[in-house]
N, C-alpha and C positions, 0 to 999 in steps of 0.2 A: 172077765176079759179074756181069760182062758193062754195068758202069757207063759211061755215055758220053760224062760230065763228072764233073771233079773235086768230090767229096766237101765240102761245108764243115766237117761233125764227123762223127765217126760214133762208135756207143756198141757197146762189145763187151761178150759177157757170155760166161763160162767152166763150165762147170758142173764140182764139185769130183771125180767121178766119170770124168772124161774123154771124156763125151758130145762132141756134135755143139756148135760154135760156134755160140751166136745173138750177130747183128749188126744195129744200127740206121741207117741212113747219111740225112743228109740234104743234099738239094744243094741248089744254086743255084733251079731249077727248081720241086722241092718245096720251100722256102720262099716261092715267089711263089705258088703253089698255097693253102697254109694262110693269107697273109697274103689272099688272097682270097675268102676262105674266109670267114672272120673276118671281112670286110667286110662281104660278101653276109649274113650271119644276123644285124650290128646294123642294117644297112638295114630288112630283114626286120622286124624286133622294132619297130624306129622306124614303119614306117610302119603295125604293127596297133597300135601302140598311138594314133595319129594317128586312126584309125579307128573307134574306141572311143566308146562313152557319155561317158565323160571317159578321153581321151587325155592326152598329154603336156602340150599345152598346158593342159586342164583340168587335171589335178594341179598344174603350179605355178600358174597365174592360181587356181585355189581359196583362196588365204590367199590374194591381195592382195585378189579379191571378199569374203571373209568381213570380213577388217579393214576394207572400208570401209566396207561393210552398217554393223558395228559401231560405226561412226565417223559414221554416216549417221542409224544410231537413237539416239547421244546428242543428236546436234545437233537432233531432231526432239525429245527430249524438252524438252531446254532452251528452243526456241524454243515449245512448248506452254505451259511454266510460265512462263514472260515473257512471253506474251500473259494465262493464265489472273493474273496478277499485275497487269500493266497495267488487264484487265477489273476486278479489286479497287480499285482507286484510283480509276478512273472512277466506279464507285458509291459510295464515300466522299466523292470530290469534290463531286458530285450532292447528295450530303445534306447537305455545308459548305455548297455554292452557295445551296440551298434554307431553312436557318436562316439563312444571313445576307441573306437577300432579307427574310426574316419581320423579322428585327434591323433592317434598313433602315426595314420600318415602323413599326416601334417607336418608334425614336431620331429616326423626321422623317417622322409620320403622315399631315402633309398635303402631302406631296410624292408626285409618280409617283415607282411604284416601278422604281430602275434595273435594266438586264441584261436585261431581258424574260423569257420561259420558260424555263426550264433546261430543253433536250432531254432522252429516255428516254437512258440510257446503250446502247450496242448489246447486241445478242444475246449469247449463247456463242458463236455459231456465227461470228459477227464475225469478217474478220481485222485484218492489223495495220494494213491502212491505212486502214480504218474507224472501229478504234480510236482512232489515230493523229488522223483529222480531226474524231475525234468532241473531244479533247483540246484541239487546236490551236482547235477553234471556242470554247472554253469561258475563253480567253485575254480576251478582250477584255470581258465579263461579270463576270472576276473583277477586273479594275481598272477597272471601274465599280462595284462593291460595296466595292473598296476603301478606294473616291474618296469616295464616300458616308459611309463607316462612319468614316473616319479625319476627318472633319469636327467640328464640333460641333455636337450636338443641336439643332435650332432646331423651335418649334413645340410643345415638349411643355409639354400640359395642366399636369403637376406634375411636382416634381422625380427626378429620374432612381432616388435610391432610394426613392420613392414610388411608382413603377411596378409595378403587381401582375405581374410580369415570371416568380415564382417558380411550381412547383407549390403547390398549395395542400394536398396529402399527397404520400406520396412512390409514385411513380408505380410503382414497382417492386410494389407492394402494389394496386394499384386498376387498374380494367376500363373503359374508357369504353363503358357500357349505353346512352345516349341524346345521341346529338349535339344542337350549338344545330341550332335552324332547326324546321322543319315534320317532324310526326311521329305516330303512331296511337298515344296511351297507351292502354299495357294494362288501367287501368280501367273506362275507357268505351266503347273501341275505335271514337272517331272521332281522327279527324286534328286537332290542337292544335300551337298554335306553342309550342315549348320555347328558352327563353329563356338559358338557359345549359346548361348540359352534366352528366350526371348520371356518377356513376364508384362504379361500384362499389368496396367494399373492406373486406377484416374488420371487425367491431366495435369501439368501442375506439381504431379506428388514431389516432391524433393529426391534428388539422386547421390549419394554421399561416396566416398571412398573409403573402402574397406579396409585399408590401412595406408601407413602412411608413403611420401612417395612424395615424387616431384611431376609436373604436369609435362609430358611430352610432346602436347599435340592438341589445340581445342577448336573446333569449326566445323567446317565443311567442306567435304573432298568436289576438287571442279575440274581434277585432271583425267583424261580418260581413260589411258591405261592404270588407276585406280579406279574403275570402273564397280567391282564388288564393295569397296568402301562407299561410292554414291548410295546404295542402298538403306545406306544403316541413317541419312542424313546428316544432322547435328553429329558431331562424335568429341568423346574425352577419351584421351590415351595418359595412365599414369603407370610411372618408371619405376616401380618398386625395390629396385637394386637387384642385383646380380639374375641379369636377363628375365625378372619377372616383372608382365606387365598386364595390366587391366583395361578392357576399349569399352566404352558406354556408347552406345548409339540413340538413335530416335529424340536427341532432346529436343525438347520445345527452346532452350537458350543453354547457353554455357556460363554459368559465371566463377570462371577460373581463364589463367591466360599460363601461354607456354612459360613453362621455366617455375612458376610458381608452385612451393613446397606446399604441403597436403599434409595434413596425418589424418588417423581413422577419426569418420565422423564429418570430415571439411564437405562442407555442401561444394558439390561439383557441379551440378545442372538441375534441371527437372525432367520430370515425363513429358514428351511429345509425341506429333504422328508426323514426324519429318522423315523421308525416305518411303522403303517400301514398308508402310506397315497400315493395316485397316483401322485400327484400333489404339488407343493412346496406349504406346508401351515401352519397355527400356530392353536396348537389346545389351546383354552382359557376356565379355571375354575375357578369359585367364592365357595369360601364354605363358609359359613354364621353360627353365632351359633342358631343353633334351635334344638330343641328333644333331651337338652343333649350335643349336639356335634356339630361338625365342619361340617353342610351338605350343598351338591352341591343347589346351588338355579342356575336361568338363570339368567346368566351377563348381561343382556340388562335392568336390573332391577336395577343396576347401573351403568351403563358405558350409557350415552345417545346416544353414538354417534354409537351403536348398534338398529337394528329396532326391535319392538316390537309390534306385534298387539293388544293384549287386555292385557291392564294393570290389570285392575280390576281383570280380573280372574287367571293374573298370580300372584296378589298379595292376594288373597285366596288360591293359591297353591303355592307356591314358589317354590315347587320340582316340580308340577306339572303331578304329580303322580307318580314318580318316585320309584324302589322300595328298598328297605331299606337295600339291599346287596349291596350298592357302593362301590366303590375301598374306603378301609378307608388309610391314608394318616400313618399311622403309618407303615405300608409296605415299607415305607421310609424311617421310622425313624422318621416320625414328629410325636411329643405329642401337 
């Protein structure tokens, strides 16, 4: 065999025939051989796979990258929908802040109004700490409308459910076609001061009193020198106590008569197109006492559920420049 170290095993095989002995012998030597062998080919394999698009290391770092990606795009969602959320509350806040600045004038008309402007809420695009200061500034506004509102009314003309404070239809059904203030009626198509607010709304709809009060005045003006009241047609005038008074125009009927008491809610008329108007609508006026007398202010100044863009400056103007030849309400008989 010519072996020239001792064997560790060796494997014989016989053939049943009597053939020639095959033998397998392994030594000391050829086992350091294979075992290095077998070294060299995982070295080999390790280090092409090291060298790879994604190697070794990429295969396993791949799941713990995927899981965080994944753990990376919830928290990215969740902190979207807790901004996009926050951003929600900020503009409901806005619209609390904004009625109860209105309610502030309401309940104590001849006072500044607390809080100042209620800032625009932020963008979308806003983040959280935008939001955040846009929030924190909006603290000290609401405990001065608190401070305000939780008081007791001082200052009002008439009693608190006297206040023409309600819609006068219900707003879910009506359009506001012509705001108070200065405007081009479509009849003439010059520019005229409109004195109260005109709203469109089916035929029919019901017309209620905003609060409560006694009726001054229910029909139809046929005197000439009440000429701008011919306009409005059908008309309701109620007395609200201390020179505040409400004029409904346009109804289709009256059903209420002079003298007779009212509180919020009393069906006063309905929607018509009596006078000048295209379209079934209810014309709505506040007269308020200021200068002396009984004059048109904008109802959105109390009635909330009317829109109003800038309080501030309509509460520096109530007439909002209106000019000083209004229909005076005596023309009907009212003092």
């Amino acid at each position: 065999m010519g072996l020239t170290e001792e064997p560790l095993w060796e494997l014989q095989w016989h053939p049943g025939g009597g053939g020639r002995v095959r033998r397998a012998v392994l030594t000391r030597r050829g086992l350091r051989r294979a075992i290095a062998g077998l070294v060299a080919i995982g070295v080999l394999v390790l280090g092409m796979l090291g060298i790879l698009p994604i190697g070794l290391r990429g295969v396993f770092a791949r799941f713990t990258v995927d899981a965080a990606k994944k753990e990376n795009r919830a928290l990215k969602k969740d902190h979207e929908e807790a901004l996009d959320s926050a951003l929600g509350m900020a503009a409901v806040l806005r619209h609390r802040l904004l009625l109860a600045r209105r309610l502030a004038w309401v309940t104590a008309p001849g006072e500044v109004l607390p809080a100042g402007p209620i800032a625009a809420t932020p963008g979308t695009a806003a983040g959280e700490a935008e939001v955040l200061a846009w929030l924190e500034a909006r603290l000290p506004q609401l405990d001065a409308l608190t401070d305000r509102l939780s008081g007791a009314p001082a200052g009002l003309p008439c009693p608190l459910a006297s206040l023409p404070t309600a819609p006068p239809v219900d707003m879910r059904q009506a359009v506001p076609v012509a705001p108070f203030g200065q405007h081009t009626s479509p009849f003439t198509g010059k520019s005229e001061s409109h004195h109260g607010v005109t709203l469109a709304a089916p035929r029919g709809e019901p017309v209620v009193a905003p609060g409560a009060g006694k009726v001054a005045f229910a029909g139809a003006v046929r005197e000439r020198r009440a000429n701008e009241w011919t306009r409005f047609g059908t008309i309701v005038v109620v007395d609200h106590g201390g020179s505040v008074f409400t004029v409904y125009g346009h109804l289709g009927e009256a059903t209420v008569k002079k003298g007779q008491a009212v509180t919020r809610g009393t069906r006063l008329g309905k929607v018509g197109m009596t006078g000048w108007t295209r379209v079934p609508a209810l014309y709505y006026e506040v007269r308020w006492p200021r200068l002396g007398g009984h004059t048109p202010i904008d109802p959105a100044l109390l009635c909330l559920a009317l829109p109003l863009d800038d309080l501030d400056a309509r509460v520096a103007d109530p007439r909002a420049g209106l000019p000083a030849d209004f229909a005076d309400l005596s023309h009907l008989g009212v003092r």
